[in-house]
N, C-alpha and C positions, 0 to 999 in steps of 0.2 A: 189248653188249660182245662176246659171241661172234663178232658180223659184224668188229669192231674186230681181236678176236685171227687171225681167217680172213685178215685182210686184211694182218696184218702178217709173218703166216707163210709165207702163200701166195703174195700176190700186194705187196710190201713195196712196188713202183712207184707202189702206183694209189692215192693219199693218201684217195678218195673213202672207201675202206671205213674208214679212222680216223676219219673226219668223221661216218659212219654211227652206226658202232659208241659214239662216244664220247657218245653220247646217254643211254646207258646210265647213267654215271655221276651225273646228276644227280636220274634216277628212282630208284637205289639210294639216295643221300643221303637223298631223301623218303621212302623205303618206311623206311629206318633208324627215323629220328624219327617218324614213325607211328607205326609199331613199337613203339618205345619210349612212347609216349603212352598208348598203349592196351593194351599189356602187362596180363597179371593175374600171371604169374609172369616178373620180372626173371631170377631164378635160371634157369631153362628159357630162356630167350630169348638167356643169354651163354653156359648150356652148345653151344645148336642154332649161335649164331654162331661162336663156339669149336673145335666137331668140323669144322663147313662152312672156315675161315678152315685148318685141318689138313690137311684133306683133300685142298683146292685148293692147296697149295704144291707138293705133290711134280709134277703134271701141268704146273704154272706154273713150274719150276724146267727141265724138260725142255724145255720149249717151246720158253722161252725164253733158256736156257741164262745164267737171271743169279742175284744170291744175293740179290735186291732179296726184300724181302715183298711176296706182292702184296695187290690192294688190300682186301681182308676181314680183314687185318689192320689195314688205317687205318680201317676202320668197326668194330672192333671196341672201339678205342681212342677212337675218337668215343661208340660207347657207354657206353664205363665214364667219360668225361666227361660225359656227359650224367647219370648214374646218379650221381656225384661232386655234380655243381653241384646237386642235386634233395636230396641228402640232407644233406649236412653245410657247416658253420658259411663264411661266405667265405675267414679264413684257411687254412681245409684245401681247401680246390679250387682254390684260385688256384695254390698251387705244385704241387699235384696235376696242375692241368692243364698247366701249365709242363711238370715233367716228361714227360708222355706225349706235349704236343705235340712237344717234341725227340727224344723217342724214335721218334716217330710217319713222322721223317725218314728214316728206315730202309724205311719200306715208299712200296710205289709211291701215290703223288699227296701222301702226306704233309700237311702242315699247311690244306694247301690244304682237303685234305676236310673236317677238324674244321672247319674256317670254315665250310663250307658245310653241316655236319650242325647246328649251335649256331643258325647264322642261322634254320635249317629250321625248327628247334625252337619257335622263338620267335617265329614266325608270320610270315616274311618269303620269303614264294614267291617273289619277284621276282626274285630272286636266280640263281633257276633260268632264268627268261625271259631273263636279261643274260643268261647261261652260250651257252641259245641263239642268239640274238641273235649272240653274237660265232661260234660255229661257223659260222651261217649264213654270217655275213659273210668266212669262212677258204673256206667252200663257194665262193662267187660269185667269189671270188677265183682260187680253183683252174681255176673252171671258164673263166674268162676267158683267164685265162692257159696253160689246154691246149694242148696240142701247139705250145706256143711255146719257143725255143731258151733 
């Protein structure tokens, strides 16, 4: 992600470094739901995402000079979905996650990521591989079309 953000600051022309960078996103999605699998304290785990998801707005607010959340916020919200669906009855998660997913449209990737944190969860890697799969194929494109008008 850092090569991602390098790339959009510094160098906004060269689309490689978003295609680099954006690789990121779907090993944060996995590292989340691991995370969360294996967890011995949930409490400690939403406080440490919580202070991190704080922390990083104000440097991501300057950056980038937008009011968006960024994205430790749409995993923080995929956690407390995750931590929803594991603990209580299905009518309290369904509109639980209802809510947080519309609220969740507020920060950068939005719903997109809860799909992909719930898929992760649930034992479905492949998910990650399409993810690749279509960057690669945004790659090959790019690069095809280089230095063409």
């Amino acid at each position: 992600m850092f090569i991602d953000h390098v790339g959009v600051i510094f160098f906004p022309e060269h689309k490689l470094f978003r295609y680099i960078g954006r690789l990121a996103f779907p090993i944060y999605c996995f590292a989340l739901t691991q995370g969360y699998r294996f967890t011995h304290s949930m409490k400690s785990c939403m406080l440490r995402l919580a202070t991190l998801m704080i922390i990083s707005q104000i440097p991501y607010v300057l950056a980038f000079n937008s009011l968006t959340l960024n994205v430790i916020f749409t995993l923080f919200y995929s956690l407390i979905i995750l931590w929803v669906v594991d603990v209580t009855k299905w009518y309290i998660w369904v509109p639980v996650s209802i809510v947080i997913s519309i609220i969740s449209e507020l920060a950068e990737y939005g719903i997109y990521e809860i799909i992909m944190d719930t898929i992760n969860y649930w034992g479905i890697f492949f998910y990650i591989m399409l993810y690749g799969v279509f960057l690669i194929g945004h790659l090959f494109s790019y690069l095809v079309c280089w230095g063409q008008s």
